[in-house]
N, C-alpha and C positions, 0 to 999 in steps of 0.2 A: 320713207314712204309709210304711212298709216295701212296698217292691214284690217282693212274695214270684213266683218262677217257680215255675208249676205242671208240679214234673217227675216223673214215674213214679218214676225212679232215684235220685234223690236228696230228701234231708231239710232242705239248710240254703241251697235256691241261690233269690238275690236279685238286680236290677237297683238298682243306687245311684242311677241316673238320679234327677231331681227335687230334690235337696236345694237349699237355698238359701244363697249364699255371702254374704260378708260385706259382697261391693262389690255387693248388689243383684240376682245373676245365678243362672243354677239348673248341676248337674250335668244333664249331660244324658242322656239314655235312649240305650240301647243303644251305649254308650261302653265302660263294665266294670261286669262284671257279678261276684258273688264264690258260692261256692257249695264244699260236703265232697266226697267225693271221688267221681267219675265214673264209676267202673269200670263202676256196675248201668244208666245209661242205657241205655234203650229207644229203636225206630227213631222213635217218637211224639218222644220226648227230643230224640232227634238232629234233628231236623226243626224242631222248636220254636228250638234254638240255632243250628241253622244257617241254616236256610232262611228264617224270618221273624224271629230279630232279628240275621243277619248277623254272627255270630260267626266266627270267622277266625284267634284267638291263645288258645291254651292254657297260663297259667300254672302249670305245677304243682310246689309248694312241699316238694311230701314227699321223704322220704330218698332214696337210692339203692337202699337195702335194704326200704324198701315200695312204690318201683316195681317192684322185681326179683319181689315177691313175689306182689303185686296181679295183676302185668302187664297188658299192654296192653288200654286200654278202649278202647269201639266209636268215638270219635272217630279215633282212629289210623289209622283206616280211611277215615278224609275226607279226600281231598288237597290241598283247599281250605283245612284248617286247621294252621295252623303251630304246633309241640308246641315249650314250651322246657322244660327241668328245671331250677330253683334251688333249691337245700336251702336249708333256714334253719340247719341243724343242722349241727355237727360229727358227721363220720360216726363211729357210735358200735357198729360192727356190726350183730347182730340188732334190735337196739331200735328202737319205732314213736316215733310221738306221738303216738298215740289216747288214750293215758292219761297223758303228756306224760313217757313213760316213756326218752325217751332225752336228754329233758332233765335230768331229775332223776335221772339216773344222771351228772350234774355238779353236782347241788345245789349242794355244799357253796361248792364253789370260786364259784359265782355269783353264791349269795348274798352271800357273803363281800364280793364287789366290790359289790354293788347292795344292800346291806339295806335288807328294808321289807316290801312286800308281795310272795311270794313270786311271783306267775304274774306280775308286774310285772318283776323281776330276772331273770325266764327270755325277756321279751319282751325286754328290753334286752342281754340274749345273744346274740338274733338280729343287735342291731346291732353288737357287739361281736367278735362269733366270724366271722357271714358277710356284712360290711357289702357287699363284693362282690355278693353275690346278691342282696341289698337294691337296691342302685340298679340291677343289671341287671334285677329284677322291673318297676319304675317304667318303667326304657329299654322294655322288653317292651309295655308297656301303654301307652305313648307311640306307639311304632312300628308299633300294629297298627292294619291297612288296614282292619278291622272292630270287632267289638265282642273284648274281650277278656277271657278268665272268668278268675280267678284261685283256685286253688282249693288245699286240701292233703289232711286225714283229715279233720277235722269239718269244718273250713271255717269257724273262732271264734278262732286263737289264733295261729298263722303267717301264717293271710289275714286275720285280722286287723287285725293290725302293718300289713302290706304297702298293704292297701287303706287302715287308717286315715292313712299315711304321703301316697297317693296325693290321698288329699280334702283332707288337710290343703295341699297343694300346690296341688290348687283353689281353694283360699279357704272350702272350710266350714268353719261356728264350730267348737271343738271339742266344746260341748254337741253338736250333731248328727252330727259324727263319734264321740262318745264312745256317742250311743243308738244308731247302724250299729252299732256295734260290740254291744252287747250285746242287740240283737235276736235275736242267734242263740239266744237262751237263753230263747224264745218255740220256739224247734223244737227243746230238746236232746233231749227225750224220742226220737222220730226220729233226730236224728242217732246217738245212742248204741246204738237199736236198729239202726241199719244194721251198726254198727261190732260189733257184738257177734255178727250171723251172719258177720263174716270172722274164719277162721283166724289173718290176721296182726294183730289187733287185741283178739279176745276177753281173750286173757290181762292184757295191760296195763291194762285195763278193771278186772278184778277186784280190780287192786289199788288203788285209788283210788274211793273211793264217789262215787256218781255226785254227790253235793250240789258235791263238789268240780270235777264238770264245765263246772258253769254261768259262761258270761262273766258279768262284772258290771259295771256300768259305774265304780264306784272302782278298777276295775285298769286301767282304760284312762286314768281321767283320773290316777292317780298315775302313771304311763306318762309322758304328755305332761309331768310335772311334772318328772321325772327327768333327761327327753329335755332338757328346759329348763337345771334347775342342772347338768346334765353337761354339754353341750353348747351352749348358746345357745340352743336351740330348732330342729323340725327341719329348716329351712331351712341351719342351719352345720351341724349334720350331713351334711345331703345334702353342701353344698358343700366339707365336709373332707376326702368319699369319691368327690371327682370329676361330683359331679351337681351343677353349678350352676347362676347364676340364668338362663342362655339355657334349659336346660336344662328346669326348671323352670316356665318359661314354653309350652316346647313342650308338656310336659305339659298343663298348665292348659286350655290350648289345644282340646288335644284331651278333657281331659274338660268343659268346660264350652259350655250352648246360647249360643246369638247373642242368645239373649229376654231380658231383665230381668225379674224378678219385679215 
């Protein structure tokens, strides 16, 4: 069962807690949480994430030029919560990822290296272009003294990667990191409407029909298949970009309960 958070502000934010891993053991609750993007939180909002499930690290995954633009959401204002930025993106000027518009303002060249399924070739960009911000996202969620939300513009396709990266590191199967994953596409209607009253997002929207919004879960599992024949799987990824097995283990650590299933 998706453990959907009931927030005023946002459309697509969920607790991963409860999943079950392979060696027997569950993610645990109020570890990371993943969620679109924060700006519309309400104090109801803020209260919920901070004060009763002890949130504390803020991932946020978007550009430079849709933080600059958004600006600063009401967390920023909690001095208890720790704010980190990692783009997944090559900074590409103006361009969002609401409509995955400043990804695909490099189609060519990505697909080029990754043919196949297109939003599959653009996740594999993210390991490709900023594998840096990749494991410091992990490090981030590792190292937070709370619960840590990770989050981008929808909160389906940057947080995606990132989180599907992070479970896979706890030992869920990846049928149940591959259905995390497209859970989001049980709220795109919401997410899309959020995305469509901002100024910085409306446009990229219209160009891309919304059927094209929806996660799926064959982009996730040609994902991990890719991640595979490129790379070994994504544990030598991590470890080629600096995140190894101690590494690895911290994480785990920290997302998974002490209960066995």
């Amino acid at each position: 069962m998706t453990s959907w958070l009931d927030l005023e502000g946002a459309a697509n934010a969920r607790d991963v807690g409860g999943l079950p891993t392979t060696d027997g053991n569950r993610t645990a609750p109020r570890r990371l949480l993943r969620s679109d993007n924060l700006q519309g939180l309400t104090p109801k909002d803020v209260k919920l994430l901070v004060g009763d499930l002890g949130l504390s690290t803020v991932v946020d995954l978007r550009s430079s030029r849709e933080v600059e633009l958004e600006g600063p959401g009401p967390l920023r204002a909690v001095g208890s919560v720790r704010h980190v930025h990692l783009s997944m993106l090559p900074e590409v000027g103006d361009a969002t990822d609401a409509g995955a518009e400043a990804l695909f303002a490099r189609r060519e060249a990505t697909i080029a290296r990754f043919p196949g399924n297109t939003m599959t070739a653009l996740y594999l960009g993210y390991l490709a272009d900023r594998p840096e911000n990749v494991v410091a996202a992990l490090r981030s969620i590792r190292d937070s003294e709370g619960a840590a939300i990770v989050h981008c513009a929808a909160g389906k396709d940057r947080t995606g990667v990132v989180v599907a990266l992070a479970l896979s590191v706890a030992g869920v199967s990846r049928e149940d990191v591959i259905a995390d994953y497209a859970a989001s596409g049980e709220r795109i209607d919401g997410i899309l409407g959020r995305l469509r009253a901002s100024a910085t997002y409306a446009r990229d929207l219209d160009k891309r029909p919304s059927s094209d919004q929806k996660p799926r879960a064959e982009t996730m599992a040609s994902f991990f298949d890719q991640v595979d024949r490129l790379y070994g799987g994504v544990q030598p990824w991590l470890t080629e970009n600096g995140f190894g097995e101690a590494e690895s283990a911290a994480l785990r650590e920290k997302l998974l309960s002490q209960q066995r299933a």
